[in-house]
C-alpha positions, 0 to 999 in steps of 0.5 A: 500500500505504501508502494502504490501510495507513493507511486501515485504521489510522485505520477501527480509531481510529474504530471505537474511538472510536465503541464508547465510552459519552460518559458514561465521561469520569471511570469510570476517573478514580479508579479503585479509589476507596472513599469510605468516611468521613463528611466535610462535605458541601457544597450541597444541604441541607446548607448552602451552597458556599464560593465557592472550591469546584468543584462536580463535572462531570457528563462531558462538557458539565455541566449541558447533557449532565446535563440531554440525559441526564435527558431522553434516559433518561426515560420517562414513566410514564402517570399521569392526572391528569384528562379533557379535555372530549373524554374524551381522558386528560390526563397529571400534570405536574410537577417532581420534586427528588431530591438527589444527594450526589457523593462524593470518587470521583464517584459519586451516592450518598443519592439522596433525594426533596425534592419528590414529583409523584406515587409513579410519577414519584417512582419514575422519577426515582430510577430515572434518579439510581440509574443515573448515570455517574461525575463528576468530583468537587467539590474544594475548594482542591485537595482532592476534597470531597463536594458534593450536588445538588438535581436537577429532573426535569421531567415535562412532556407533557400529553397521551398519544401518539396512538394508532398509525394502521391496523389498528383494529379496529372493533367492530361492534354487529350482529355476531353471535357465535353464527357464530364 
């Protein structure tokens, strides 16, 4: 009984665990928090970083989960640039740079484009840094700060998926019309 007892307790801790988004590391962090007043804002192009300053954590793992969710929620809007000798679509390529402002409660905020690829790429960019979970926000000798970003989302596939396999319908020159 005692088995069984704790075999249901721990299935309930996993279950817990396991329904959790990772990105909600710093959601409750500072709940309730406005960040309503305009202060300095530190990096990007507003200017440098003093050297004593922690820049925000994106929630759990930094730059390298920042980087996993950039690429795990984009989705590549087909813009063709040009055509292969065998007619064959080649997409736009390119970084787009947007800059993020990380206010004192950790949210992005002054979403702003600083180098365009294209209006659709544009536009998937913004559309990822608008949905953004919470960081831990910057602080500066113990004191939360606002601190900007400048983010590259790489556009990098050159050539559209291929095109699912059976079911093509093949279109047939001498069919004739007038029987259907």
């Amino acid at each position: 009984m005692k088995h069984i007892l704790s075999l249901i307790i721990t299935f309930i801790a996993c279950l817990s665990v396991w329904g959790q988004n990772p990105y909600d590391k710093y959601e409750k962090l500072y709940e309730g928090c406005v960040d309503g007043k305009e202060s300095t804002i530190y990096g990007g192009t507003y200017g440098s970083w003093p050297p004593e300053m922690n820049v925000p954590e994106f929630p759990n793992g930094g730059d390298v989960e920042f980087t996993r969710f950039i690429y795990e929620n984009l989705t590549y809007p087909e813009v063709v640039e040009a055509y292969d000798s065998l007619n064959n679509p080649i997409l736009a390529k390119g970084t787009v740079a947007v800059q993020i402002v990380i206010d004192r409660c950790g949210r992005a905020t002054r979403q702003e484009i600083i180098q365009s690829v294209n209006g659709a790429y544009d536009e998937e960019a913004m559309r990822i840094m608008n949905g953004l979970p919470v960081f831990k926000p910057a602080d500066y000798k113990g004191v939360r700060v606002k601190c900007a970003l400048i983010v590259p989302v790489n556009f990098m596939r050159d050539k559209m998926p291929p095109q699912p396999e059976g079911d093509v319908i093949e279109f047939d020159e001498n069919y004739n019309f007038d029987d259907w």
